[in-house]
Steps between C-alpha positions, in 0.01 A plus 500: 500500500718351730470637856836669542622721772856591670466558816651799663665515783481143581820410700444817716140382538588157609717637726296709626213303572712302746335170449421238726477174382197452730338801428174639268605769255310728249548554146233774451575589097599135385570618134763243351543307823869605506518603873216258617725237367814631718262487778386164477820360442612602835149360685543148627139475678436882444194633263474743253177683407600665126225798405460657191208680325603350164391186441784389222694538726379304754458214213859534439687471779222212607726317259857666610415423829301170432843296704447703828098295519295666812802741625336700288157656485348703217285799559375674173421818677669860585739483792284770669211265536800261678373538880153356379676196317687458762244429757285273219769291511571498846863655495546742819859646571707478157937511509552704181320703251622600114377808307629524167286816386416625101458345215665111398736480180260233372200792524736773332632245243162358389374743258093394558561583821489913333763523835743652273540833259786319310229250306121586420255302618161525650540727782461260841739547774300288766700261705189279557347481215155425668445848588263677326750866502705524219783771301213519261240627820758738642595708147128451342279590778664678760417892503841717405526637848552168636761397291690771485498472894590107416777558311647746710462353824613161354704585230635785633501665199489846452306554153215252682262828391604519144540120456119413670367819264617306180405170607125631554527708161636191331211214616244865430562337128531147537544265831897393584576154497821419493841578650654626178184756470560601863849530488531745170233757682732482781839567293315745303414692857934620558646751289676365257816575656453351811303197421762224546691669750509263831384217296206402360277758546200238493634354830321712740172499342498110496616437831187741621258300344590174575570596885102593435375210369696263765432708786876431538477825852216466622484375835905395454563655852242306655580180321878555610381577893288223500771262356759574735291489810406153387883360520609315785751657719839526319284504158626649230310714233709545185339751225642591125349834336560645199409859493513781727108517610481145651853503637362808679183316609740195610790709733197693647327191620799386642594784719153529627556142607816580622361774775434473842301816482276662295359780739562894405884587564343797707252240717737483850377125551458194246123405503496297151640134636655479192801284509765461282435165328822435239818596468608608145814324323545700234571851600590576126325268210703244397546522125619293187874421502691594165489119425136490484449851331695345214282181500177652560471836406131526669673477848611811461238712646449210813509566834474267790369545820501266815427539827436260778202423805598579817 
């Protein structure tokens, strides 16, 4: 399957991102290659170093961006493991950095991928599919404690209890292997009445376990710090979320970047030396104009981000 992917926000991005013809920019979730190749286009001299933990993607835009030669660099790796690329390759201050968190279209749309609770296939969900951590690991093995816990905390779903009770009581009989198995225990879970209220009710659940398998919050804060206090003066960090608990991760990072103080509000004198190390652009997300809702209906739960190095 062709590796296809709109990407969201992408004029407000580009803008964003203020480029510099000159300058060394980040693509840290390459997916399609549809920002990284708005980037480039703009770079006369300037580098890009495009990470992504998926390596079909990195094949494909290898080929999308195949005209832009050695402006642009390919790191098959997460974006939180960026600072130690980085210094491999001997990059110090960068000019820009891209997040474009979640799941791609191309991993939702490729059934195998067992992304998705609208097809069945084998359930998957890993962005690099070198791991060893899969869907299958997560609803087979883990105790029902933990995934109740997993699919509240990342699903944020309220029948997490009932719904990690009948996925143990299900595999009790025989092991679950694909999405459509998982997804009928977890319509079966609502009262009848209530089951496709909001959507479908297989949304939650799903999202949970992939954000598992990929790791997708852990250590996002200090991937985000780290980013931003690698840009140059003037830098700009621009980041996309998707859902609520990393757009929470992502506006807290910035405002403790933002302070000049992190001592006690009852402390009479500042002792931490922090000092207030961006500015924030975006006092209120930007979000998907009506235009792009009605050509990309996966924009709609977007939010961008961007804030600047002092």
């Amino acid at each position: 399957m062709e590796f296809k992917h709109i990407p969201v926000l992408l004029n407000e991005c580009i803008e964003g991102l203020n480029i510099k013809p000159d300058g060394i920019y980040m693509d840290g979730t390459l997916g399609g290659g549809g920002h990284s190749e708005q980037i480039l286009s703009r770079l006369t001299i300037g580098k890009l170093i495009a990470f992504d933990k998926d390596y079909n993607a990195i094949e494909a835009s290898k080929k999308r961006l195949e005209r832009f030669g050695d402006k642009v660099i390919f790191v098959h790796d997460d974006f939180k493991n960026a600072i130690a690329n980085l210094d491999h390759l001997g990059i110090g201050g960068i000019d820009g950095v891209l997040l474009d968190l979640g799941v791609s279209s191309y991993q939702l749309d490729t059934a195998e991928r067992g992304f998705s609770y609208n097809s069945d296939a084998l359930l998957d969900m890993r962005m690099d599919q070198s791991q060893y951590l899969t869907a299958f690991n997560v609803v087979n093995e883990y105790n029902e404690m933990d995934l109740a816990n997993i699919i509240y905390e990342y699903g944020e779903d309220r029948l997490s209890r009932k719904i990690a009770h009948n996925i143990v009581k299900y595999r009790d009989e025989q092991p679950i292997r694909t999405t459509r198995q998982l997804a009928e225990i977890v319509e079966k879970s609502y009262p009848p009445k209530q089951r496709w209220k909001g959507g479908n009710p297989c949304k939650r659940t799903f999202q949970a376990i992939r954000i598992e398998v990929n790791g997708e919050l852990k250590e996002l804060d200090r991937a985000v710090i780290e980013l931003t206090r690698r840009l140059n003066p003037n830098g700009r960090i621009c980041i996309i979320t998707f859902q609520s608990l990393e757009d929470r991760i992502v506006k807290r990072a910035y405002q403790y970047l933002e302070k000049d103080c992190i001592c006690p509000p009852e402390q009479p004198i500042c002792t931490c030396d922090k000092v207030k190390e961006i500015k924030i652009l975006t006092k209120k997300p930007i979000v998907a104009t009506r235009e792009e809702l009605d050509n990309n209906s996966r924009s709609a739960s977007a939010k961008l981000r961007i804030a600047q190095k002092i």
